[in-house]
PyMOL Python script that loads the backbone (N, CA, C, O; Angstrom):
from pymol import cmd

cmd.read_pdbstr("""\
ATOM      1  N   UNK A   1     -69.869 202.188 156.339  1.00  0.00           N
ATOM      2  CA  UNK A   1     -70.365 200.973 156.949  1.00  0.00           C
ATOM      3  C   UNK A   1     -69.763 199.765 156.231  1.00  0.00           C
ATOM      4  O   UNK A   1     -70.009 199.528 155.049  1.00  0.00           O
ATOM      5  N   UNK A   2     -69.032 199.075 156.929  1.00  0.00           N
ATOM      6  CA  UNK A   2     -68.459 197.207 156.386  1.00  0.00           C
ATOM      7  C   UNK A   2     -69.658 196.578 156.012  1.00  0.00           C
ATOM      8  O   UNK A   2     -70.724 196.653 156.624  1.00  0.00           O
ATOM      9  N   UNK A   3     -69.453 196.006 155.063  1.00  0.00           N
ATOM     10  CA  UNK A   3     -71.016 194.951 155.279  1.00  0.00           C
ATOM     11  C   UNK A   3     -70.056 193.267 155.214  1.00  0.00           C
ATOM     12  O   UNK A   3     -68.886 193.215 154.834  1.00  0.00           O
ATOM     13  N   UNK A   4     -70.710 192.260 155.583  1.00  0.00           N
ATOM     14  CA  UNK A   4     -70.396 190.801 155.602  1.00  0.00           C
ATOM     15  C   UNK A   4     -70.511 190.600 154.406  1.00  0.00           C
ATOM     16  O   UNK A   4     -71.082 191.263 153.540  1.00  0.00           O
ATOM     17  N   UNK A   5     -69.799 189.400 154.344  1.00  0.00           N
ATOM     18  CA  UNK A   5     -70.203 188.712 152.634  1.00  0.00           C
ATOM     19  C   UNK A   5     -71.362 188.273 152.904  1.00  0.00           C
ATOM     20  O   UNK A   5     -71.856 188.418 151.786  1.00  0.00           O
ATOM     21  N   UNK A   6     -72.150 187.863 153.502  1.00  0.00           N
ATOM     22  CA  UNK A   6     -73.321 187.688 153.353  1.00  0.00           C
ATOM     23  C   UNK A   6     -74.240 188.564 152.695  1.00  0.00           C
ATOM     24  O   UNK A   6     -75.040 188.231 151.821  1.00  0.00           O
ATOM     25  N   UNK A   7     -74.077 189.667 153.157  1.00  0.00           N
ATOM     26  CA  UNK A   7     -74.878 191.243 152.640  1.00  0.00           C
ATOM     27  C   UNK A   7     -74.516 191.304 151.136  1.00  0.00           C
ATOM     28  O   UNK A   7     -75.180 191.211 150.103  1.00  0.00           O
ATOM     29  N   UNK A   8     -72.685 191.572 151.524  1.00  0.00           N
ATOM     30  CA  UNK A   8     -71.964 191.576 149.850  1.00  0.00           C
ATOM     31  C   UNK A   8     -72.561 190.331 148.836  1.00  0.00           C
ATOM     32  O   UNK A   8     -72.346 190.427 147.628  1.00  0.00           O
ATOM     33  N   UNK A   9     -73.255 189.256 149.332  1.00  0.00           N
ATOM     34  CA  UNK A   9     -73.131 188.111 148.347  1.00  0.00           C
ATOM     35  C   UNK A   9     -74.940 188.600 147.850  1.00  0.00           C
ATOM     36  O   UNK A   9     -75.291 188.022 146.821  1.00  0.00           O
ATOM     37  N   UNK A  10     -75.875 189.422 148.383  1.00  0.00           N
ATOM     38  CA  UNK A  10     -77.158 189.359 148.241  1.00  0.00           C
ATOM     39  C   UNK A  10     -76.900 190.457 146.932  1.00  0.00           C
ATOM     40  O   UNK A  10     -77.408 190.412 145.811  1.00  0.00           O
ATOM     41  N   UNK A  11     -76.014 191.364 147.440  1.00  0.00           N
ATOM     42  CA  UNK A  11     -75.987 192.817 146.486  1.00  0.00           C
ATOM     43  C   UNK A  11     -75.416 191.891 144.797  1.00  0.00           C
ATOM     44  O   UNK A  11     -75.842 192.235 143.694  1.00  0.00           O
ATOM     45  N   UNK A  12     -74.577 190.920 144.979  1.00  0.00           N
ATOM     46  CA  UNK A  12     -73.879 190.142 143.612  1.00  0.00           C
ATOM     47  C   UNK A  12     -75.049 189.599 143.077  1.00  0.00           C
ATOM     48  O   UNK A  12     -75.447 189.876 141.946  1.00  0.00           O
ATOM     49  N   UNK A  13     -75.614 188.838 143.840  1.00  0.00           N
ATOM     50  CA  UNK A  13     -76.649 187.546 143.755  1.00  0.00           C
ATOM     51  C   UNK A  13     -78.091 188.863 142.986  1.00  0.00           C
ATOM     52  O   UNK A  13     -78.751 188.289 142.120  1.00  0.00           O
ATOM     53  N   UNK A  14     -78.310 189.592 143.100  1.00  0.00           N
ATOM     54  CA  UNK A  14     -79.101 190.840 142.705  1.00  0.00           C
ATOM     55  C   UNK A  14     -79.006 191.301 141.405  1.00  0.00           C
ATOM     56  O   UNK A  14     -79.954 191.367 140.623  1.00  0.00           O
ATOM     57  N   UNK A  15     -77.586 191.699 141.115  1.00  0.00           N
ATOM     58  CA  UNK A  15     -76.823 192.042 140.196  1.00  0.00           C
ATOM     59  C   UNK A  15     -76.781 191.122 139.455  1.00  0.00           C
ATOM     60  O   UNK A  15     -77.012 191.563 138.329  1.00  0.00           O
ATOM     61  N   UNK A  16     -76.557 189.701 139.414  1.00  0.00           N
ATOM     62  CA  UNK A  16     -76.805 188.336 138.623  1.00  0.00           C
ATOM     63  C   UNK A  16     -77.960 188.494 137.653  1.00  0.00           C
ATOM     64  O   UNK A  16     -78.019 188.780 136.457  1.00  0.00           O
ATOM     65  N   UNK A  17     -79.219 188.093 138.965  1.00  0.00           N
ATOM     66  CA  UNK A  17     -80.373 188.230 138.418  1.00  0.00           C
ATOM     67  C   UNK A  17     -80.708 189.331 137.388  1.00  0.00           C
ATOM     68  O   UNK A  17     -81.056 189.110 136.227  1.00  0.00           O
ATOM     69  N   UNK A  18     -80.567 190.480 137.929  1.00  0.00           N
ATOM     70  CA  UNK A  18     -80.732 191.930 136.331  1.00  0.00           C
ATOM     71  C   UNK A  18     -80.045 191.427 135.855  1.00  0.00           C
ATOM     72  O   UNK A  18     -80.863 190.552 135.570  1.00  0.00           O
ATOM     73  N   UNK A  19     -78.933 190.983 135.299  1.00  0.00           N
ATOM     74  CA  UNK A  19     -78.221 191.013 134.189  1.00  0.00           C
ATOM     75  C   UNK A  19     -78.809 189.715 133.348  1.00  0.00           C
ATOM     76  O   UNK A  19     -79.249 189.782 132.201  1.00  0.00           O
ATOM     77  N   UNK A  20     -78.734 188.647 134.070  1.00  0.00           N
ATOM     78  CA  UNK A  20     -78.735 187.454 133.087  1.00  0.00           C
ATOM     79  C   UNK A  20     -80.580 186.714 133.220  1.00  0.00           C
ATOM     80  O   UNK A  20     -81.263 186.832 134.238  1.00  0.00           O
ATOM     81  N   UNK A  21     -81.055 185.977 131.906  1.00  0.00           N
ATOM     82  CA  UNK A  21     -82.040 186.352 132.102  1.00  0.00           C
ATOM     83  C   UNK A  21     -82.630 184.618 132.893  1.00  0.00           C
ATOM     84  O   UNK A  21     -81.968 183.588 132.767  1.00  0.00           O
ATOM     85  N   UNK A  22     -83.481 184.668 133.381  1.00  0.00           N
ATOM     86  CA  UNK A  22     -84.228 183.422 134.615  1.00  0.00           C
ATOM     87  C   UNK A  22     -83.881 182.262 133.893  1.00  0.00           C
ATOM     88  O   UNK A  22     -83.034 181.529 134.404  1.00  0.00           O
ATOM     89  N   UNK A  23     -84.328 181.977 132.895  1.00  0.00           N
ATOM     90  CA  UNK A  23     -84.347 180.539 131.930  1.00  0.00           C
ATOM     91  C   UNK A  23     -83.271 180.440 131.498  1.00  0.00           C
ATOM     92  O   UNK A  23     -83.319 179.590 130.609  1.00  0.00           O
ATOM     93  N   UNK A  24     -82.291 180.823 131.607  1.00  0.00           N
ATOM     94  CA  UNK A  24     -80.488 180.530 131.291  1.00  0.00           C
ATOM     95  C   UNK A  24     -80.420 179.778 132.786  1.00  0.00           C
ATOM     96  O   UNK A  24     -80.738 180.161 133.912  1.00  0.00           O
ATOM     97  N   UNK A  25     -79.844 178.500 132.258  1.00  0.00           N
ATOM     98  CA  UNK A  25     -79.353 177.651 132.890  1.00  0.00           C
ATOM     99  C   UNK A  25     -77.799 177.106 132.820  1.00  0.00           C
ATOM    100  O   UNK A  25     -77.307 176.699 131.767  1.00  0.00           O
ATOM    101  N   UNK A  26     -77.039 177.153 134.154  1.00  0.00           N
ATOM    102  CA  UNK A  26     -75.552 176.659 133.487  1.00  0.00           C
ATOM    103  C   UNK A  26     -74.699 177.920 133.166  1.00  0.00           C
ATOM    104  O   UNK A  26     -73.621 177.679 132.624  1.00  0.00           O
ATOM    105  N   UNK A  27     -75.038 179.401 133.442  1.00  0.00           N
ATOM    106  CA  UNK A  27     -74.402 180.779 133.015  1.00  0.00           C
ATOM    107  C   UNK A  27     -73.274 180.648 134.557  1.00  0.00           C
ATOM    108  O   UNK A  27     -73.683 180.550 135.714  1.00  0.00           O
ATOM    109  N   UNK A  28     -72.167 180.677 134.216  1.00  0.00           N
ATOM    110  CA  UNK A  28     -71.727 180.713 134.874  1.00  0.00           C
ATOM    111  C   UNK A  28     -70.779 182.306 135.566  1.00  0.00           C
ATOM    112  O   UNK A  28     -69.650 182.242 135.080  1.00  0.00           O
ATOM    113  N   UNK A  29     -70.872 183.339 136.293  1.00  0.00           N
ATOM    114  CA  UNK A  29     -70.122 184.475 136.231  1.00  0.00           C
ATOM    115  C   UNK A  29     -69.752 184.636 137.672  1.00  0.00           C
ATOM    116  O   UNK A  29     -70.373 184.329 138.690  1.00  0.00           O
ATOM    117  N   UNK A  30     -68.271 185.344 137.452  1.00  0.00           N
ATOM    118  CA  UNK A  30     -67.826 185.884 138.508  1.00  0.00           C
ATOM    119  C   UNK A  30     -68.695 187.681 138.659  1.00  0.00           C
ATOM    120  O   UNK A  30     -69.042 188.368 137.697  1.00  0.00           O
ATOM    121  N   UNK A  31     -68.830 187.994 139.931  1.00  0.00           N
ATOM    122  CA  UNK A  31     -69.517 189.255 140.243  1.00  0.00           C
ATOM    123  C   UNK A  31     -68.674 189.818 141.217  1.00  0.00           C
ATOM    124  O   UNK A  31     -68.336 189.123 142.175  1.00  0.00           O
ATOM    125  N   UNK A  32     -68.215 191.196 141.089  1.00  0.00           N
ATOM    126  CA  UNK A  32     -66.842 191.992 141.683  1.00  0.00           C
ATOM    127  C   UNK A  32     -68.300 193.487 142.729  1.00  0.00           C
ATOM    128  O   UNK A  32     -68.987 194.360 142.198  1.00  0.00           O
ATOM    129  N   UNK A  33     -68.221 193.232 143.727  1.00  0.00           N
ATOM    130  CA  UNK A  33     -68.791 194.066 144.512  1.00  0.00           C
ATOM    131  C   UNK A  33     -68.122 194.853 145.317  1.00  0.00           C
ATOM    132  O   UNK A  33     -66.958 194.581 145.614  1.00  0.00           O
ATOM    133  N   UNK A  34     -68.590 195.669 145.673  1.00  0.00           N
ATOM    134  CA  UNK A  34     -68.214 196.747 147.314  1.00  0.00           C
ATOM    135  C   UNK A  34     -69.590 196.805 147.970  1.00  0.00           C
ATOM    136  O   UNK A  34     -69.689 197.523 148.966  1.00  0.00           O
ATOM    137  N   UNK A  35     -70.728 196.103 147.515  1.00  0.00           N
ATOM    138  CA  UNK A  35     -71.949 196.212 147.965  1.00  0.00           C
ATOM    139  C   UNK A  35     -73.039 197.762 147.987  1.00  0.00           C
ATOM    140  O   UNK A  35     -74.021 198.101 148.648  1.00  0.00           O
ATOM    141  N   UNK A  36     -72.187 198.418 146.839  1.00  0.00           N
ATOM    142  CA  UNK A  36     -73.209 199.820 146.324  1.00  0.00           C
ATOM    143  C   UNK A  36     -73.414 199.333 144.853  1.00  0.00           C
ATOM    144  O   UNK A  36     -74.506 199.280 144.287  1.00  0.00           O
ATOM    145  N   UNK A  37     -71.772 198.858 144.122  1.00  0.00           N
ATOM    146  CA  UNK A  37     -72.246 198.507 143.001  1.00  0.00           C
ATOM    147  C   UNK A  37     -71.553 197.526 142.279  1.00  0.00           C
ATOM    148  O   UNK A  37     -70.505 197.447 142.919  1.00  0.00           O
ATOM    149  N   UNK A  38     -71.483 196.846 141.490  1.00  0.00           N
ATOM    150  CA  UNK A  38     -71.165 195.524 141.259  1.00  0.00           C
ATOM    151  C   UNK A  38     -70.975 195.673 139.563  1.00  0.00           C
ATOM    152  O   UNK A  38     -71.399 196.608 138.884  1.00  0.00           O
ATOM    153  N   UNK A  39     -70.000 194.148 138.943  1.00  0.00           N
ATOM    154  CA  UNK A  39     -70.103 194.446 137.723  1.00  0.00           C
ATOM    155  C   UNK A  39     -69.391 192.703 137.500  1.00  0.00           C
ATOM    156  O   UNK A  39     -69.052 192.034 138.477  1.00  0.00           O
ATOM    157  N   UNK A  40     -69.289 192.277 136.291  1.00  0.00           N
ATOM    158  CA  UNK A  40     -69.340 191.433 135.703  1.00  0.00           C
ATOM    159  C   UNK A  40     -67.602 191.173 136.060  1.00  0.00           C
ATOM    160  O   UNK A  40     -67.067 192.263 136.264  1.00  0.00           O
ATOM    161  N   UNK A  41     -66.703 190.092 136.169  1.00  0.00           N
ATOM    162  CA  UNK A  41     -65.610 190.540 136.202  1.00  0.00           C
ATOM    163  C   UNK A  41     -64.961 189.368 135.461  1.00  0.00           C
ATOM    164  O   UNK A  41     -65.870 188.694 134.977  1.00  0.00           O
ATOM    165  N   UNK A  42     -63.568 188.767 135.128  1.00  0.00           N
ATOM    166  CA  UNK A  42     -62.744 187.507 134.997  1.00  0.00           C
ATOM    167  C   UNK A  42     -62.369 186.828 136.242  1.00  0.00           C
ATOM    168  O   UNK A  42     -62.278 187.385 137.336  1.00  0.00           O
ATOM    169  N   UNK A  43     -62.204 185.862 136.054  1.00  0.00           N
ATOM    170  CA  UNK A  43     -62.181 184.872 137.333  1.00  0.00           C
ATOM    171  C   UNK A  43     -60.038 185.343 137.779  1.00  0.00           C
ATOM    172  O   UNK A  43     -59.611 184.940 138.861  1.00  0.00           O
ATOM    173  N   UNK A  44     -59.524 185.761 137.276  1.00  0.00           N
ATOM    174  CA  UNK A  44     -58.028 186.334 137.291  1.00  0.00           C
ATOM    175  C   UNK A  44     -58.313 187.800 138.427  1.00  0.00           C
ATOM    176  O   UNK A  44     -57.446 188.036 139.268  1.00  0.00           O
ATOM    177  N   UNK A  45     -59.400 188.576 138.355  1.00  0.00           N
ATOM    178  CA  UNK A  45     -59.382 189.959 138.769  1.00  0.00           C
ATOM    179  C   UNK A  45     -59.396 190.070 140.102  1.00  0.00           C
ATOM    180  O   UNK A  45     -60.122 189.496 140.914  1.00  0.00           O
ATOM    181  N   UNK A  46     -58.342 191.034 140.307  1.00  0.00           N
ATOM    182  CA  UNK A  46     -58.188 191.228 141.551  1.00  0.00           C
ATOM    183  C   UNK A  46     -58.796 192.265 142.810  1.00  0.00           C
ATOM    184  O   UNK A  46     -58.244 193.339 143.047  1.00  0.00           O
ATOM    185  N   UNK A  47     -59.625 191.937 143.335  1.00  0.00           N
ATOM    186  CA  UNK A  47     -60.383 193.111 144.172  1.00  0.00           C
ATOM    187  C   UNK A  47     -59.755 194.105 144.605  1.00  0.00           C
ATOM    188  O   UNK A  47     -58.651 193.711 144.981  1.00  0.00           O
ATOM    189  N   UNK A  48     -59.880 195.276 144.765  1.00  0.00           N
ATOM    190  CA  UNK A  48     -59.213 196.881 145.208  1.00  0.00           C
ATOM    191  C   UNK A  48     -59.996 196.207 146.917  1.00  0.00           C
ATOM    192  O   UNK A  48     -60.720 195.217 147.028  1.00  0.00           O
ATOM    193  N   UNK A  49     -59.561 197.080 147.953  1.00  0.00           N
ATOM    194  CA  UNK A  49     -59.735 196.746 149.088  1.00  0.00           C
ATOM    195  C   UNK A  49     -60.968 197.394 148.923  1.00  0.00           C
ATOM    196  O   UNK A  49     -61.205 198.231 148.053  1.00  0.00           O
ATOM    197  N   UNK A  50     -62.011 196.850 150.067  1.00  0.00           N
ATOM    198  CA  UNK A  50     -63.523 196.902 150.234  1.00  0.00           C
ATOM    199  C   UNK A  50     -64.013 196.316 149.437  1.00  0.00           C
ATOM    200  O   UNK A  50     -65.236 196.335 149.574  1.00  0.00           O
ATOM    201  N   UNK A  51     -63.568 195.572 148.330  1.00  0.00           N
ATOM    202  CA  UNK A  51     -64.207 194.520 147.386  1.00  0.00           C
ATOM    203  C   UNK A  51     -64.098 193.102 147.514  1.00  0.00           C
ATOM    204  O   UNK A  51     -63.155 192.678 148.182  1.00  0.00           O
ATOM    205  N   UNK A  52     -64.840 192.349 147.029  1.00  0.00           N
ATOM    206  CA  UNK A  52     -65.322 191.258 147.037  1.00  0.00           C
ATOM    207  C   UNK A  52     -65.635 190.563 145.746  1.00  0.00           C
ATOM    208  O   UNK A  52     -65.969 191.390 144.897  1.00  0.00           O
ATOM    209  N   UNK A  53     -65.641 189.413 145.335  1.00  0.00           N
ATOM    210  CA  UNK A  53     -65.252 188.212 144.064  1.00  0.00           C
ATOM    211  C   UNK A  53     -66.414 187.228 144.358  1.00  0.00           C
ATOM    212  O   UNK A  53     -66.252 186.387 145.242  1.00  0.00           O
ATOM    213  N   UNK A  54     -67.635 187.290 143.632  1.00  0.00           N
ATOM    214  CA  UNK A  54     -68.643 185.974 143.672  1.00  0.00           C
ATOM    215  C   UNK A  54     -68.787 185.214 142.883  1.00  0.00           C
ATOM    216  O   UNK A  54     -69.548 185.700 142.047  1.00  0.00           O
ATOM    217  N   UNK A  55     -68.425 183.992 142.548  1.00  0.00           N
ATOM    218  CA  UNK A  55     -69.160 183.012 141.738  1.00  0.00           C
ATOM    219  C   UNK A  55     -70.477 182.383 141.348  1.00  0.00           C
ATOM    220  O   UNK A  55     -70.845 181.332 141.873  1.00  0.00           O
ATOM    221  N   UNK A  56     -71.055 182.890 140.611  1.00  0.00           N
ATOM    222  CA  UNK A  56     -72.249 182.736 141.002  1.00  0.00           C
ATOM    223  C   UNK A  56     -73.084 182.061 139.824  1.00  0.00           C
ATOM    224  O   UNK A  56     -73.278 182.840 138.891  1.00  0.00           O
ATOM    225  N   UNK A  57     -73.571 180.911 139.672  1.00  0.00           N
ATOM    226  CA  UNK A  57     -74.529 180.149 138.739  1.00  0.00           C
ATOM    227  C   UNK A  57     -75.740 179.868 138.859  1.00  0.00           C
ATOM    228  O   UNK A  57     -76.170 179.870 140.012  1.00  0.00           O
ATOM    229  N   UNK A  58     -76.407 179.638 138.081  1.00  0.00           N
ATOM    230  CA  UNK A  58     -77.848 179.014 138.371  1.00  0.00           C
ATOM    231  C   UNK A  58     -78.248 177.463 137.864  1.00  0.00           C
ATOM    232  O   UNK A  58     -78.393 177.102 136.696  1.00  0.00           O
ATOM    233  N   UNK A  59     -78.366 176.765 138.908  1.00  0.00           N
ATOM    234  CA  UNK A  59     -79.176 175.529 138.651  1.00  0.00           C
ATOM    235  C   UNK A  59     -80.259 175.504 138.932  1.00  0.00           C
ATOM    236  O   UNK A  59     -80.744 175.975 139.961  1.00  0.00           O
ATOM    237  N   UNK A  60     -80.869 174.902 137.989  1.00  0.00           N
ATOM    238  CA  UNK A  60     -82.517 174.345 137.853  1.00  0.00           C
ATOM    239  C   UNK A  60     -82.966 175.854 138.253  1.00  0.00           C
ATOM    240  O   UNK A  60     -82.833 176.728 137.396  1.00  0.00           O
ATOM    241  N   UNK A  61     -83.443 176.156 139.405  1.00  0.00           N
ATOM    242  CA  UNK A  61     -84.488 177.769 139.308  1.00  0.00           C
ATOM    243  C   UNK A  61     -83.369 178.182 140.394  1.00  0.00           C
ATOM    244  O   UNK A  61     -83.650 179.346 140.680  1.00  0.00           O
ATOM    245  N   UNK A  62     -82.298 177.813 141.097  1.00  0.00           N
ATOM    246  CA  UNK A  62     -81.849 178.116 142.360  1.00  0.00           C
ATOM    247  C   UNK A  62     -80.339 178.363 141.963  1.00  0.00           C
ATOM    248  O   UNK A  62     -79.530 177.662 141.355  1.00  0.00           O
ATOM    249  N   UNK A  63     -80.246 179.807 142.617  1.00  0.00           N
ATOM    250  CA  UNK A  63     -78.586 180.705 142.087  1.00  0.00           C
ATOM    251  C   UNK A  63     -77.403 179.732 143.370  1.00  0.00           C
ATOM    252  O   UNK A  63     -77.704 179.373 144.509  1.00  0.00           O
ATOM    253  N   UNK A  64     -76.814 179.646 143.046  1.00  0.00           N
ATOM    254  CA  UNK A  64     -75.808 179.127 143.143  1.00  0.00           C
ATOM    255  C   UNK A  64     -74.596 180.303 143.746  1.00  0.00           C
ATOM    256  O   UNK A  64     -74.260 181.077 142.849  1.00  0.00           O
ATOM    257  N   UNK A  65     -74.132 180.473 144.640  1.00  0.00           N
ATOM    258  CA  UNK A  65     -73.228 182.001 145.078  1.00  0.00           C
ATOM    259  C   UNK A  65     -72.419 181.028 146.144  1.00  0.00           C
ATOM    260  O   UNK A  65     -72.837 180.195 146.948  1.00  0.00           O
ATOM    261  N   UNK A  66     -70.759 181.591 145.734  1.00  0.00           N
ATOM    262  CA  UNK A  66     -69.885 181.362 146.400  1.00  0.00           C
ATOM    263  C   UNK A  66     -68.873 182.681 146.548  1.00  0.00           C
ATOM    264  O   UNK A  66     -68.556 183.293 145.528  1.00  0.00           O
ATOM    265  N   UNK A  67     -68.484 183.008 147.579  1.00  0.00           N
ATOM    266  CA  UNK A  67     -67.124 183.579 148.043  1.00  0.00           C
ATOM    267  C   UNK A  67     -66.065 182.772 147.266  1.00  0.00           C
ATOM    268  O   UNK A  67     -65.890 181.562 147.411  1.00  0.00           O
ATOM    269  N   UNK A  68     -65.164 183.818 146.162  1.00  0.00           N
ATOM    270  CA  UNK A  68     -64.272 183.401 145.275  1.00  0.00           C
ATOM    271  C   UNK A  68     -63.256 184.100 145.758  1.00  0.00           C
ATOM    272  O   UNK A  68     -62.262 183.490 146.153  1.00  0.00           O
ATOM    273  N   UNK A  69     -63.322 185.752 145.827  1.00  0.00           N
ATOM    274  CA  UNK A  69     -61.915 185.972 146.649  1.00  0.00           C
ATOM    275  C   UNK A  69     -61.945 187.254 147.085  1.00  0.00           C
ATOM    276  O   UNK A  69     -62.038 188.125 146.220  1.00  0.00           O
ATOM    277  N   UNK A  70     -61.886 187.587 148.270  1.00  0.00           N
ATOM    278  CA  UNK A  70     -61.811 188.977 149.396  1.00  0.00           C
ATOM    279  C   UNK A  70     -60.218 190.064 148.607  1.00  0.00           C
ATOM    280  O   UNK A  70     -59.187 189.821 147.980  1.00  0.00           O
ATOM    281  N   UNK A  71     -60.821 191.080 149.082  1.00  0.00           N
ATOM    282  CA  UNK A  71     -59.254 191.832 148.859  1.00  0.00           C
ATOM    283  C   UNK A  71     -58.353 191.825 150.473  1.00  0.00           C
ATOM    284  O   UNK A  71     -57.224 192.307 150.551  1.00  0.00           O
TER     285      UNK A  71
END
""", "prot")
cmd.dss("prot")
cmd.show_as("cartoon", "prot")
cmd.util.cbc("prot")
cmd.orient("prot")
């Protein structure tokens, strides 16, 4: 099953949250998905096809997620 970046950006945006903790403000990370599983990546890395590149920060209480780069 394809999923949208939309789907792909909830599975990153998920993966954010477990990793980094609520009261960090200003953390800024790229998140490398296929939307089963996800991992921390460099803003240089290049997605294998079916993957996906999120930018993703938190201001004030509200995550911050952008599409950085499709394979």
């Amino acid at each position: 099953m394809i999923l949208s970046p939309l789907q792909l950006s909830s599975v990153a945006k998920s993966y954010y949250e477990g990793s980094i903790p609520k009261n960090t403000y200003g953390m800024e990370k790229y998140v490398a998905t296929d939307g089963e599983n996800a991992m921390f990546v460099k803003s240089d890395y290049q997605p294998a096809p079916g993957e996906v590149v999120f930018y993703i920060k938190r201001m004030r209480s509200e995550l911050y997620c952008q599409l950085y780069k499709e394979s």
